[in-house]
C-alpha positions as semicolon CSV with decimal commas, in nm:
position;residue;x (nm);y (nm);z (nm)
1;X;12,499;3,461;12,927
2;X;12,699;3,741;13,088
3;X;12,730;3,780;13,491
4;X;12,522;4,084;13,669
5;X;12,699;4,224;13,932
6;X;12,496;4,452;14,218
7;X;12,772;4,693;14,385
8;X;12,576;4,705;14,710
9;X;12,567;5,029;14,877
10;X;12,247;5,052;15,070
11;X;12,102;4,893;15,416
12;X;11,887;4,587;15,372
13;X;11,480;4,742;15,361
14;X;11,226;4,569;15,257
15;X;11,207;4,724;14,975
16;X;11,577;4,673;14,888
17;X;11,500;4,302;14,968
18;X;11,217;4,286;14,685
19;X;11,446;4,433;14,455
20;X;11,693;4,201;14,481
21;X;11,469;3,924;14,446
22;X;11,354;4,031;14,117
23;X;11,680;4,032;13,982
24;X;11,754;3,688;14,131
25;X;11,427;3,585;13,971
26;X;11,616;3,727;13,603
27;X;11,973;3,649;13,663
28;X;11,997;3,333;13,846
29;X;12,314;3,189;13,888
30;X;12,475;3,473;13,765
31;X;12,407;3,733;13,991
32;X;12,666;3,901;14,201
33;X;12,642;4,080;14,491
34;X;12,967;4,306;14,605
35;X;13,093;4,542;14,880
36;X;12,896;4,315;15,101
37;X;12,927;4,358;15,453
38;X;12,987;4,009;15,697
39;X;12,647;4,036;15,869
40;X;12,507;4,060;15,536
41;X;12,665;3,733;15,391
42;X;12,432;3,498;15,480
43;X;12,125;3,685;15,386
44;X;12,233;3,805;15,054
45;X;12,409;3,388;14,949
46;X;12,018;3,314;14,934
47;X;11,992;3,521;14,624
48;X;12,317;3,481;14,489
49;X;12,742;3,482;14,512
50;X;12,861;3,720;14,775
51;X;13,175;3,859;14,752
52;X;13,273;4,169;15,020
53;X;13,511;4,361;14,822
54;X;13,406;4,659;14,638
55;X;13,348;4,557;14,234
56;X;13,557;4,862;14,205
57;X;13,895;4,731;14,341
58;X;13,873;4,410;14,189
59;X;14,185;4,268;14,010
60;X;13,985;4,161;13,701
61;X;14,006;4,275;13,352
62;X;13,824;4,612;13,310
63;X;13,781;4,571;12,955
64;X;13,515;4,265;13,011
65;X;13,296;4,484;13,221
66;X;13,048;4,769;13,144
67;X;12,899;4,979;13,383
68;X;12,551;5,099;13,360
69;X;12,516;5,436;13,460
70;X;12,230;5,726;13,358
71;X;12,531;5,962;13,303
72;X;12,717;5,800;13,051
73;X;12,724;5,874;12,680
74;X;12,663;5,576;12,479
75;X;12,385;5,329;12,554
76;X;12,434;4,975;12,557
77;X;12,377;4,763;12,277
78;X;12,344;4,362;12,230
79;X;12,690;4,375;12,042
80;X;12,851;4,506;12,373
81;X;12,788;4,188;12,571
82;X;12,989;3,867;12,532
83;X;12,990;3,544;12,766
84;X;13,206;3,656;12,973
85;X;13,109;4,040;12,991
86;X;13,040;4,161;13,339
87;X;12,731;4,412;13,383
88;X;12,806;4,640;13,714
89;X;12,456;4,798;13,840
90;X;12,478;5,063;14,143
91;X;12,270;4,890;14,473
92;X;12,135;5,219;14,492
93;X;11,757;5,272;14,550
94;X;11,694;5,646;14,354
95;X;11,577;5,965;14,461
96;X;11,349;6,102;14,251
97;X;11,566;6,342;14,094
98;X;11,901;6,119;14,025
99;X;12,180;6,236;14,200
100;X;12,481;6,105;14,016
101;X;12,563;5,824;14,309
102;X;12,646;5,570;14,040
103;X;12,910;5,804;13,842
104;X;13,017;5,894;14,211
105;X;13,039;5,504;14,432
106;X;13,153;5,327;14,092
107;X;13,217;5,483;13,794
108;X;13,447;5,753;13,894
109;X;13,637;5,455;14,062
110;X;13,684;5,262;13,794
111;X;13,926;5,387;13,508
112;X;13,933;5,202;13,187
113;X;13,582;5,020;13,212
114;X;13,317;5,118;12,958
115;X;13,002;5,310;13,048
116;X;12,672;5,256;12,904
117;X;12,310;5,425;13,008
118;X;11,989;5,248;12,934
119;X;11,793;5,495;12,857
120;X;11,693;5,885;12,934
121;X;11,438;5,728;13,224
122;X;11,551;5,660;13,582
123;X;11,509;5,252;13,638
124;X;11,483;5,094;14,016
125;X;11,778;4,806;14,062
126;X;11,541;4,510;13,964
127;X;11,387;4,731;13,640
128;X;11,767;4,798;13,541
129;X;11,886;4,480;13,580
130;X;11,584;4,391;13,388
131;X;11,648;4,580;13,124
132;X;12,008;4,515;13,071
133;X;11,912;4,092;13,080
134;X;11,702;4,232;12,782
135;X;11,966;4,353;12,579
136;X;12,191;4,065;12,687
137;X;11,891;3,815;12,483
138;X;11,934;4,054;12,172
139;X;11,649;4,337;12,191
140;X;11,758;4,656;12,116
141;X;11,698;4,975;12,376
142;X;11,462;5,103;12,142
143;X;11,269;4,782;12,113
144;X;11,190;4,801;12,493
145;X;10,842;4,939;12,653
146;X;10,875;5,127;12,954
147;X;10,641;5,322;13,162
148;X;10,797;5,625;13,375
149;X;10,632;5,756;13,671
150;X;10,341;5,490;13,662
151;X;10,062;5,575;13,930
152;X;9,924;5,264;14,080
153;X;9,570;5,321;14,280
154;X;9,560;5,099;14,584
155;X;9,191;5,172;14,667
156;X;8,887;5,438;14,607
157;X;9,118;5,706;14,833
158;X;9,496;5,627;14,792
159;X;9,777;5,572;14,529
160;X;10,097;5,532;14,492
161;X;10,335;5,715;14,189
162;X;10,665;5,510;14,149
163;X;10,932;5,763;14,059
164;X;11,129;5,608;13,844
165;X;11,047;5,381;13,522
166;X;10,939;5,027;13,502
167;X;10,980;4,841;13,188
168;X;10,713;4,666;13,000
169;X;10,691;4,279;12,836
170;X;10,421;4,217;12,608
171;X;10,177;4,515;12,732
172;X;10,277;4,448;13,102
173;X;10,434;4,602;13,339
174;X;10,759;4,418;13,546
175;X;10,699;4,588;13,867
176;X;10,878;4,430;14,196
177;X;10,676;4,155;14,313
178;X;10,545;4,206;14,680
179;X;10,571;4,591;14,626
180;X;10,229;4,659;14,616
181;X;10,139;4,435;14,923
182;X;10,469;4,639;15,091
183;X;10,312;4,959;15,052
184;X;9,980;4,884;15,174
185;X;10,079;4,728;15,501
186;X;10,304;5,059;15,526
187;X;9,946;5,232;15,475
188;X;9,844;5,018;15,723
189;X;9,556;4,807;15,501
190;X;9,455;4,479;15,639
191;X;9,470;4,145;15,528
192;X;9,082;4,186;15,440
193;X;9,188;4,512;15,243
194;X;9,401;4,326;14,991
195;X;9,225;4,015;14,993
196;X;8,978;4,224;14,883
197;X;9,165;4,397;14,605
198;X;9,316;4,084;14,459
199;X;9,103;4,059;14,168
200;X;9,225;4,456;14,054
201;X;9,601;4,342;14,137
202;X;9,561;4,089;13,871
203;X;9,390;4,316;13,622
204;X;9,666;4,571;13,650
205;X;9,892;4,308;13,614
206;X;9,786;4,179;13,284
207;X;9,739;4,516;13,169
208;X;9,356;4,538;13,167
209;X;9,340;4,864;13,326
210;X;9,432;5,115;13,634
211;X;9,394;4,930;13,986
212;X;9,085;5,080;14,205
């Protein structure tokens, strides 16, 4: 199994934080997190290895790694990835229209290290990293189920729309867990409100049909 590494380039949210967990959940012992800041050591070494130099000065040998990056031209295939291949993904949570900030925090840093996209869609970190564990088993980019822009009704009045894609196993959708509960206490619900809705969570979940 190759190593994920996470260049991280944003602050710590709580949605960052869910995220990361996710991939930890995927990647286990072989997730990396870089350009790590000291006050974020300790934190970040409960999901995985911490190193605080940028993946993009390291010493290593470029030709074992392959950045994933929207901009690049050839996707990335299950014959790209050996034991020791190193997948870089950007810490970077989107914008709704992508704005290039892998090509411009990593890629453009690193000369010599192959490129690879994932797709036409926009993923989150965790739905990336997803992905590209996906391709590392064997399955093809074609052979993986995705749903882009999914709207996800929290109750009779509000909903959420997810700009970017989340990818699909068997029928159902991979979304960060705790992201749903991390909206609605944004919305201010109460613990009665999603108590309430936890029979639609698991519906959704399963794929039965839209939450509300």
């Amino acid at each position: 199994m190759p190593y994920l590494i996470i260049e991280h380039l944003e602050d710590i949210s709580d949605w960052l934080w869910l995220e990361y967990s996710h991939v930890a959940e995927w990647w286990g012992d072989r997730l990396v997190f870089t350009n790590v800041l000291p006050e974020e050591r300790e934190r970040l070494a409960k999901l995985g290895s911490v190193i605080g130099e940028s993946v993009t000065r390291f010493p290593f040998d470029r030709s074992k790694m392959i950045v994933l990056d929207l901009q690049a031209e050839e996707e990335l295939k299950p014959e790209d990835i050996e034991e020791d291949t190193i997948i870089v993904v950007g810490g970077i949570l989107g914008d709704a229209i992508p704005r290039g900030r892998t090509r411009e925090f990593i890629t453009s840093k690193m000369e010599r290290v192959k490129v690879r996209h994932i797709g036409k869609p926009q993923y989150s970190i965790d739905g990336a990293s997803i992905v590209a564990r996906l391709i590392a088993d064997g399955r093809k980019l074609e052979e993986i189920d995705y749903e882009e822009n999914p709207t996800i009704k929290l109750d009779e009045f509000s909903e959420i729309t997810l700009h970017y894609a989340v990818p699909k196993l068997d029928e159902r959708l991979l979304l960060t867990p705790g992201l749903i509960e991390l909206q609605k206490r944004e919305l201010g619900y109460t613990k009665a409100d999603e108590e309430r809705s936890d029979e639609e969570l698991e519906a959704f979940f399963e794929g039965k049909g839209e939450l509300g």
